[in-house]
C-alpha angles and dihedrals in degrees: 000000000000093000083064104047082046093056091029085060091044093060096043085057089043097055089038100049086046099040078057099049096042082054098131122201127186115203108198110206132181099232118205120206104185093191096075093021094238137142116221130193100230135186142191115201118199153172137160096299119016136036133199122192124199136189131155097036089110123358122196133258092021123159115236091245107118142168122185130215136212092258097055103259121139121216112211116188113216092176146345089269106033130054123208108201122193117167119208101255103031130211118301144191124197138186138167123188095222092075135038095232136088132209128209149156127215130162106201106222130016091274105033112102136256111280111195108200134184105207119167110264110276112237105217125211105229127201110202109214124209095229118109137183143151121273106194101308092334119100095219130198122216117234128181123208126175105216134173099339091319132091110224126211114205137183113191134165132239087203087082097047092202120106107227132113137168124300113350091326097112132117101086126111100264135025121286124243106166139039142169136166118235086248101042090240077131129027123166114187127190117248108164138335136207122207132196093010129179105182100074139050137211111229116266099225137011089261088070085083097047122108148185089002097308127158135208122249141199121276095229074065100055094051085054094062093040089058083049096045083056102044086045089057093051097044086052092050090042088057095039090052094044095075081058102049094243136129126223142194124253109263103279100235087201083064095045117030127044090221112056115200112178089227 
């Protein structure tokens, strides 16, 4: 009798501890890209062990006009003179705790096309900040990072004890449910959470991401392409200003890029 109640009590803690660490949680953010001028709907998805952030998938205040391309973009005119761009799949950023690595796609302009990169995970240097406030029910804390050319403000929660954020912002002690950059290039704002959730799933491994045969690559490669996307636009605008006897600058990659490489 004894034995039973023994194993009986064994599988009661088991369920338990793994019914805890499965628990998912999905963050919705307005994310605010102040290059293009465009308001995204964002998401981070979540649970112990794994995170999954999402932007561009579906902006707001978009028009129905659409054209798609081969890679599976979708170009949405919101007027005559701007152009809202979302992809079908969006950009992404995963991580799971378990591996050193992260995995992302980018494109670097409306009508480049989807990169999907592995780079080992950042480790952010954190300052912690001694200012405090209240972000819908959450007590947040501020932190400050400077990441990539870009210093990074940052409010996160302790009352969620997991260390992801949106983007590539992750690594506090809580999560994360506000950023900004200094120069409000990037701006995530919180919108609604949903905590424990059961109707929606984090991926399981970084190919879940993957697409029409793509591959990752390295993330050496990927800076790479991002030097080339930058001599062959200001070799574009060089031509272009030539037939009016003008000089231009080379294209500014802090006014252009997030991450800002100094290449």
């Amino acid at each position: 009798m004894k034995k039973s109640i023994f194993i009986i009590t064994l599988l009661v803690t088991y369920f338990y501890s793994n019914g805890q660490n499965s628990k998912t949680g999905i963050i919705y953010y307005d994310h605010i890209d102040n290059h293009y001028g465009v308001s995204y709907n964002a998401y981070l998805v979540f649970n112990e062990s794994k995170s999954n952030f999402v932007t561009a998938m579906d902006s707001l205040g978009m028009s129905g006009e659409q054209k798609n391309t081969e890679d599976g973009t979708i170009v949405e005119a919101s007027d005559f003179n701007d152009l809202s761009k979302t992809r079908k799949h969006g950009l992404q950023v995963f991580l799971d705790k378990s591996s050193d690595s992260l995995y992302f796609s980018n494109a670097f302009s409306l009508t480049s096309r989807t990169l999907l990169v592995k780079e080992k995970k950042p480790q952010l240097k954190w300052i912690l900040e001694k200012e405090s406030k209240k972000i819908g029910k959450f007590n947040c804390n501020k932190a400050t990072v400077n990441f990539r050319g870009r210093k990074y403000i940052c409010w996160y929660t302790e009352e969620i004890p997991l260390s992801y954020g949106p983007w590539k912002l992750q690594g506090l002690p809580g999560m994360i449910i506000e950023a900004r950059s200094e120069d409000n290039f990037f701006v995530i704002r919180f919108k609604e959470i949903k905590y424990p959730i059961t109707t929606i799933s984090v991926p399981k491994h970084q190919d879940e991401l993957l697409f029409s045969n793509k591959k990752y690559i390295s993330f050496d490669e990927y800076k790479l392409k991002q030097k080339q996307e930058i001599e062959d636009a200001t070799n574009q605008l060089r031509i272009a200003a030539k037939k009016y006897g003008v000089q231009v600058q080379p294209l500014s990659e802090r006014d252009n890029f997030l991450e800002i490489f100094g290449q």
